[in-house]
VMD Tcl script that draws the C-alpha trace (Angstrom):
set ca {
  {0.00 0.00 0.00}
  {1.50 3.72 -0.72}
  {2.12 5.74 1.45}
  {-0.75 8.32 1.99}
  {1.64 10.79 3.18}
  {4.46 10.95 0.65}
  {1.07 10.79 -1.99}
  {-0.60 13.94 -0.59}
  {2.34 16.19 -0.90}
  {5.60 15.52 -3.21}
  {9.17 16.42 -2.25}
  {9.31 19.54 -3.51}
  {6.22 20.55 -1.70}
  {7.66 19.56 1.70}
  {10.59 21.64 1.34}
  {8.00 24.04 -0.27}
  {6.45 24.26 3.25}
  {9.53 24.06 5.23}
  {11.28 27.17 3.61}
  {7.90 29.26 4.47}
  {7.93 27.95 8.15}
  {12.06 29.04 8.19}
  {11.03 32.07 6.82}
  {8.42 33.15 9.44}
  {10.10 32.11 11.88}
  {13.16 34.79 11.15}
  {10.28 37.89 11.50}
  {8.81 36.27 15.10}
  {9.74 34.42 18.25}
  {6.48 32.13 17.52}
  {7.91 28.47 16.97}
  {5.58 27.13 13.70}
  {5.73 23.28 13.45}
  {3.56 21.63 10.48}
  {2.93 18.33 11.14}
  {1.22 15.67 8.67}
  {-0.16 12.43 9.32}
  {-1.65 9.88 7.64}
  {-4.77 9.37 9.82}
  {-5.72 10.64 13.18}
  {-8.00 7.40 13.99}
  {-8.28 3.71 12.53}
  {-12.28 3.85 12.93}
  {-12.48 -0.22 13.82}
  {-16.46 0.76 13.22}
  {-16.23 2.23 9.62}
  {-15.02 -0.98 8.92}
  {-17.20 -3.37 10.65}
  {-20.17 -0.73 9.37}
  {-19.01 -0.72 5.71}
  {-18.44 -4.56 5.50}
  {-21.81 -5.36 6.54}
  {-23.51 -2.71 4.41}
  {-21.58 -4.77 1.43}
  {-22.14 -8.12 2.49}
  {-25.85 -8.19 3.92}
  {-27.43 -6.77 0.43}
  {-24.56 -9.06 -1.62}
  {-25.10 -12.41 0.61}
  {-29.04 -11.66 0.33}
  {-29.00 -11.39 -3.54}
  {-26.34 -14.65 -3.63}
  {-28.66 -16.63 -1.14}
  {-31.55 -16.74 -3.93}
  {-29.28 -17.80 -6.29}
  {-27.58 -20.28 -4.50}
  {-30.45 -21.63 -2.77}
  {-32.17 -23.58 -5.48}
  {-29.36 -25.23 -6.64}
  {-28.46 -27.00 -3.50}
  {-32.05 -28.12 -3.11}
  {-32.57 -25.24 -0.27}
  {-35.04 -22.54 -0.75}
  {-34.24 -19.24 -1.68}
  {-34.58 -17.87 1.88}
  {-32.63 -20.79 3.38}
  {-30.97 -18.92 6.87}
  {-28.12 -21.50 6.58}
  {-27.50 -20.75 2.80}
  {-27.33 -17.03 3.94}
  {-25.23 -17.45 6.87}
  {-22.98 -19.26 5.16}
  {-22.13 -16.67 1.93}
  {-22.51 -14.05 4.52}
  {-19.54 -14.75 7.06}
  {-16.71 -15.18 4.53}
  {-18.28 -12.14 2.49}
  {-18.71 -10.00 5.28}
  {-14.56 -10.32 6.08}
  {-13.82 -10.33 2.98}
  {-15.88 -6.84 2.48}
  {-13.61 -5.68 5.72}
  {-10.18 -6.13 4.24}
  {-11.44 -4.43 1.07}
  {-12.83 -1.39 3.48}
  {-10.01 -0.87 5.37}
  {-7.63 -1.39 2.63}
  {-9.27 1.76 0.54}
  {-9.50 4.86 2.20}
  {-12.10 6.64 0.05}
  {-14.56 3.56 0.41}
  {-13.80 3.40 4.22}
  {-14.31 7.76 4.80}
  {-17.61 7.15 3.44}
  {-18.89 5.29 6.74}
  {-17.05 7.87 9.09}
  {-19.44 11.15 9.87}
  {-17.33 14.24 9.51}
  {-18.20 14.81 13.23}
  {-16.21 12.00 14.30}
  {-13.77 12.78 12.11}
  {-13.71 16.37 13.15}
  {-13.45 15.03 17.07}
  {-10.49 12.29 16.09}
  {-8.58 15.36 14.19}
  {-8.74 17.49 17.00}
  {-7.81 15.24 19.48}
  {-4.77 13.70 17.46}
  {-3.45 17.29 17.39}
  {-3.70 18.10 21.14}
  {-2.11 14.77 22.15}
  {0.47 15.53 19.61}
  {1.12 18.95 20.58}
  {2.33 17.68 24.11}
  {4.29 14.48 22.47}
  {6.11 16.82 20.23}
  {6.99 19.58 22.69}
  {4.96 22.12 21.79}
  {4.49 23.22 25.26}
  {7.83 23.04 26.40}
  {9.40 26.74 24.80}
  {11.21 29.43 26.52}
  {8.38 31.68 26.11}
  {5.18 29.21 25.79}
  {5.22 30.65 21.60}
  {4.83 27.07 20.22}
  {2.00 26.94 17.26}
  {1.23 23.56 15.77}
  {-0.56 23.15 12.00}
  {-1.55 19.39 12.21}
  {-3.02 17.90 9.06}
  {-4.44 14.64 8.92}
  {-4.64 13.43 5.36}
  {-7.67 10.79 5.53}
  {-9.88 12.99 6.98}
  {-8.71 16.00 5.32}
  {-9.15 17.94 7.98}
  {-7.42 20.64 9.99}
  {-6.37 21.50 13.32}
  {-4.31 24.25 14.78}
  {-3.14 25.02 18.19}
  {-1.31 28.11 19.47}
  {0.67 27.67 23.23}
  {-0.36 30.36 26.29}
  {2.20 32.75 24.68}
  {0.54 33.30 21.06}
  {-2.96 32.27 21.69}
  {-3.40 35.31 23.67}
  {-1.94 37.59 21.50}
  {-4.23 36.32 18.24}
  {-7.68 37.63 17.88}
  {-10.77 35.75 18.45}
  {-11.43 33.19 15.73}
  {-7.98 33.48 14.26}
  {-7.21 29.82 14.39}
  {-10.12 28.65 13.34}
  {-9.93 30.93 10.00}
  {-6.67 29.48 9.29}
  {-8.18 25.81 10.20}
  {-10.61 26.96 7.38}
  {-7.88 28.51 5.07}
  {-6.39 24.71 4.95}
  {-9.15 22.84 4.72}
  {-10.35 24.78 1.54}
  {-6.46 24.69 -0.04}
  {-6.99 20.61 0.93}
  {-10.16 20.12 -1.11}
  {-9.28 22.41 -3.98}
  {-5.98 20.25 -4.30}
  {-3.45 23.03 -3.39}
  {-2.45 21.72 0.19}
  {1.31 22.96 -0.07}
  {0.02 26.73 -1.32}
  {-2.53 26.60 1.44}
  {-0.44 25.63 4.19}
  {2.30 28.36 3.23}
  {-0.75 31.03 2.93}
  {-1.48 29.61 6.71}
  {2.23 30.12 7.98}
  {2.12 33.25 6.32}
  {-0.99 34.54 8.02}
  {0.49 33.09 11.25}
  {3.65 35.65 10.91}
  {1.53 38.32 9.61}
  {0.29 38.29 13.73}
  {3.12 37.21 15.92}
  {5.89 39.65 14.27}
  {3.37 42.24 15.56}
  {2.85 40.57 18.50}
  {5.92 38.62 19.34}
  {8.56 40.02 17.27}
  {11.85 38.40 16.85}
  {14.85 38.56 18.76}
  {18.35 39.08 19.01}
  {18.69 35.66 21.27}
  {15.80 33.67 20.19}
  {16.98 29.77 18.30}
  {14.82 27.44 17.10}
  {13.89 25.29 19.37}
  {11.48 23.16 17.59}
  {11.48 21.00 13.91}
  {9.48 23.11 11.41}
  {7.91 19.83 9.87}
  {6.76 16.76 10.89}
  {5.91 14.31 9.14}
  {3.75 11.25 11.05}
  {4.53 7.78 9.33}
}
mol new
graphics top color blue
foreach p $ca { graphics top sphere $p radius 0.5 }
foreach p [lrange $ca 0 end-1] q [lrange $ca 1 end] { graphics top cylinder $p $q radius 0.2 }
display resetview
């Protein structure tokens, strides 16, 4: 299977991303980190759900056909059992195996909730938290759900206006489904620095202290 990742966005496009992250980062103590994963979830459920929503109208249609031939009628339990079990696991590995069949029996609310809470628990593994001046910002994309989430430590979330994050959330996811995800996460970073060089301009001793992409195999 390919890698969703390294599909999404091509080499140039990562260092695409990273030189706009390097770049910000020179106008404002803020410490930017884009991070991109593959999924935030494995939604066991979309899988069991999809499965049976193949193999219960599939084994039904099979059962009549089946039926007669082995002397059973056409709504023979046992004839429908037994095309349904090996159909219904069969209709699991094919589910979890595509991604665009498989998003199809997540809601975008649960998708929403995994996205968010993949960023915040990644925001703390990564170090986010952990800067001299609490200016850590992370961009986390999640490619299966193509969905957004950005988080801004004590130091910059104060100093950004209400609603900012969630208009750059919405910046990326738009970039995402119009199929410019590199141009759309620079035009984030950039809207970023556009704030914190006002707010938390850069300085004479400030060092990066954090990567400026991560990428989530």
């Amino acid at each position: 299977m390919r890698d969703p990742v390294k599909t999404f966005l091509k080499k140039a496009e990562w260092e695409q991303i990273e030189s706009c992250v390097r770049q910000a980062e020179r106008t404002t103590r803020g410490e930017i980190v884009v991070m991109v994963a593959p999924s935030s979830h494995h939604y066991p459920v979309a899988d069991l759900r999809g499965a049976a929503t193949l193999a219960i109208p599939a084994a039904v249609v099979l059962a009549r056909t089946v039926g007669p031939l082995v002397w059973a009628g056409p709504h023979d339990l046992w004839i429908f059992l037994g095309i349904f079990v090996p159909l219904f696991f069969l209709c699991r590995l094919v589910v979890m195996r595509l991604p665009r069949l498989k998003r199809l029996f997540v809601s975008e609310k649960e998708m929403g909730h995994e996205v968010r809470e993949a960023a915040t628990i990644q925001f703390f593994l990564k170090g986010l938290f952990r800067t001299r001046e609490e200016t850590g910002v992370l961009i986390y994309l999640s490619v299966f759900e193509g969905n957004v989430w950005v988080i801004g430590d004590r130091g910059v979330d104060a100093a950004v206006p209400p609603g900012f994050w969630q208009g750059v959330v919405d910046e990326v996811v738009a970039g995402v489904k119009n199929g410019r995800p590199a141009a759309a996460i620079c035009d984030a970073v950039g809207r970023i620095r556009g704030v914190l060089a006002e707010k938390v301009p850069a300085a004479a001793s400030d060092t990066n202290e954090l990567p400026n992409l991560i990428v989530d195999a």
